[in-house]
Structure formats: structure tokens, C-alpha cells
C-alpha positions, 0 to 999 in steps of 0.5 A, spaced: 219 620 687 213 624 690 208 620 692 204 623 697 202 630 699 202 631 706 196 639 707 197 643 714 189 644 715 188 652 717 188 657 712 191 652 708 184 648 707 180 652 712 180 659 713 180 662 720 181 668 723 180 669 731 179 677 730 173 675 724 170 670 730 171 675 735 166 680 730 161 674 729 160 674 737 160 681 738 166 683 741 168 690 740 175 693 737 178 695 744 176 688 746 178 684 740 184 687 741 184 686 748 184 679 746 189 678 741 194 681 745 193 677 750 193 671 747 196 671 740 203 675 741 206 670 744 205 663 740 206 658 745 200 659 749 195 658 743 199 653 742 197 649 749 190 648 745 193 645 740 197 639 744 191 636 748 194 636 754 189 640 759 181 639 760 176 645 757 177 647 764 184 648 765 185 650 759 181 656 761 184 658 767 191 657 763 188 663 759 185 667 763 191 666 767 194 671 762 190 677 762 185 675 768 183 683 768 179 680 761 177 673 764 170 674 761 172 676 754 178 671 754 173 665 756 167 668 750 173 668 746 175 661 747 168 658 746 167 661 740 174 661 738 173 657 730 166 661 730 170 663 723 172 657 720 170 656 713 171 651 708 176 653 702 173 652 695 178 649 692 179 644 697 175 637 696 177 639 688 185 639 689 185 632 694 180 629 689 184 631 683 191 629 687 188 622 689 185 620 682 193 622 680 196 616 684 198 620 690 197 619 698 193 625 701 195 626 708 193 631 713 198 634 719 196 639 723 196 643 730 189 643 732 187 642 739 181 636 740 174 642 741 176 646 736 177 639 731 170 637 732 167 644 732 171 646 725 167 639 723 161 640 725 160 647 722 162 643 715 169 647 713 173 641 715 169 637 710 174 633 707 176 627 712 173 621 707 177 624 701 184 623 706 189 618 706 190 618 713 191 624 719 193 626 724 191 632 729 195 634 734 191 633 739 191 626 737 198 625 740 199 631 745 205 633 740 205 639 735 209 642 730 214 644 728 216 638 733 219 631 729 215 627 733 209 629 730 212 628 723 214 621 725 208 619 728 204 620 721 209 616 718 210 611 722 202 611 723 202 610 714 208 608 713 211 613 710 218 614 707 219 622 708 223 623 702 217 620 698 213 626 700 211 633 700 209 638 706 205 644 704 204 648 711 203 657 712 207 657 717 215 658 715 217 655 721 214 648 720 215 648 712 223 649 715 222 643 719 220 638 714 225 640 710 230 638 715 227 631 716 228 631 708 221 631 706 220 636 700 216 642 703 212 648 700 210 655 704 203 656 702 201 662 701 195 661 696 193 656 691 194 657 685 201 658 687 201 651 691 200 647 685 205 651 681 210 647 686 207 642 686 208 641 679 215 644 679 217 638 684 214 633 678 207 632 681 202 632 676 194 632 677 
């Protein structure tokens, strides 16, 4: 039986897109580009953000290290990486409406500490008081699709995996989820999600 409802954060309840951040600092589309083939081909470095490991400082140079020819796009870029975040509509709704159903509702996301806090004060991560329990990956310095971090929230929560569904954009993590017997649901939209979520038996 379905109990709680575990969300990714970004482009599941917030929007975010590096390229619409670039636009808002300015960048041009030779830059953009610049920027996005240096640091987003390869997930794993975008990932080093997320895990909270290095300092504002070392993870800079960690950047830069990568294209130092754009040392300067790559550190504007990387200050005003979550200029673009924007809340989702639906979101405050959907966790109001699983909550007053019964259900837990769970945040576990690949967010790195700066980019968290900065998200929050820009208001599209909004809905911190409506959740049940959460975990950033910054938090613990380990990201998804990791088991650890599917382990920490349930242990933090006492969770059982199997009474639970993981909703996530990423294909890799819902993957993993799954393998950790959790019911799981690649995002790809709303309206969709919550066709799932039903068809799993979780009314609201």
C-alpha cells in the first residue's frame, strides 16, 4: 500500500533552465554555448555542485578548470546559475491536495547548498512548510542515483521503500528507485504524474 510520495525538486516542482539564466545575465548566444558545452555535456561536473563537498571557492576553480579560456563567463554564469528558477503552478496544490489525502510528502533532490538557498529566497522553492520531511543533497554530500541517499531519507523518516512512490525527470534516478523497490514515475508533466499516481492507487 502507497503511502508517501517521494518529489524530485527541479523541473518536477520548480522550472530551471541555465540557458534562460544566461539570457537574464546578459550572455550572448556564442557564450551561452560556450558555457553549456563546457559544463553540461559531461553531468558529472554539474554534479560536483550538488554534492556540497568543495567551498564557493573551489568549486569555481573546479569550473574554470574546465574551460579556463571562459574563466570569466564560467564564474558570472555560476553566481547566477538559479536566476531562472521559477515556481510551478501546480505545486503548493498537489502537495496540499496528497497531504489532506492521507499521504506523506517527501522531497529528494540533487541540489547543491548555494543554489538551495538561493532558489528559496527567489520564492520558487515555496513549499518547504507543506513537506513532510527533506533531504538536499548537499545535506549529506551524496547525490542520486546513489542508494545512499534514498537510504538517508528513509531512515531520517522512517520510511519503508516499498510503501512508497519516487517521482523524478531523470530516467536514471527513477531507475534506481525501482531497484530499491519503490514504485517510481518518470515526470514528464503534471497532468501525466498524477495519471500515475492514480493508476498506482493513490487518490487525492
Amino acid at each position: 500500500m502507497i503511502r508517501n510520495i517521494i518529489f524530485d525538486v527541479g523541473k518536477v516542482l520548480i522550472g530551471w533552465d541555465p540557458e534562460v539564466s544566461m539570457d537574464i545575465m546578459g550572455f550572448t548566444p556564442e557564450e551561452k554555448q560556450a558555457v553549456m558545452k563546457a559544463l553540461f555535456q559531461d553531468k558529472s561536473i554539474w554534479n560536483e555542485e550538488d554534492k556540497g563537498i568543495k567551498t564557493y571557492d573551489e568549486m569555481v576553480e573546479f569550473l574554470v578548470s574546465y574551460a579556463p579560456e571562459i574563466g570569466d563567463l564560467i564564474k558570472r554564469f555560476y553566481d547566477g546559475a538559479v536566476l531562472s528558477v521559477t515556481p510551478m503552478d501546480y505545486t503548493r496544490d498537489w502537495l496540499k491536495a496528497l497531504s489532506a489525502a492521507g499521504y506523506g510528502v517527501y522531497v529528494l533532490s540533487n541540489f547543491g547548498e548555494k543554489a538551495q538557498k538561493r532558489a528559496v529566497e527567489l520564492g520558487a522553492i515555496n513549499f518547504l512548510d507543506l513537506l513532510d520531511g527533506y533531504i538536499f543533497s548537499y545535506m549529506i554530500h551524496e547525490i542520486k542515483p546513489s542508494r545512499a541517499i534514498y537510504d538517508a531519507l528513509a531512515e531520517k523518516y522512517g520510511l519503508k521503500f516499498e510503501e512508497c512512490v519516487f517521482i523524478d525527470d531523470v530516467e536514471e534516478n527513477v531507475s534506481a528507485a525501482r531497484s530499491f523497490g519503490m514504485e517510481a514515475i518518470v515526470f514528464s508533466g503534471y497532468e501525466d504524474a498524477c495519471d500515475k499516481l492514480r493508476a498506482l492507487g493513490v487518490y487525492f
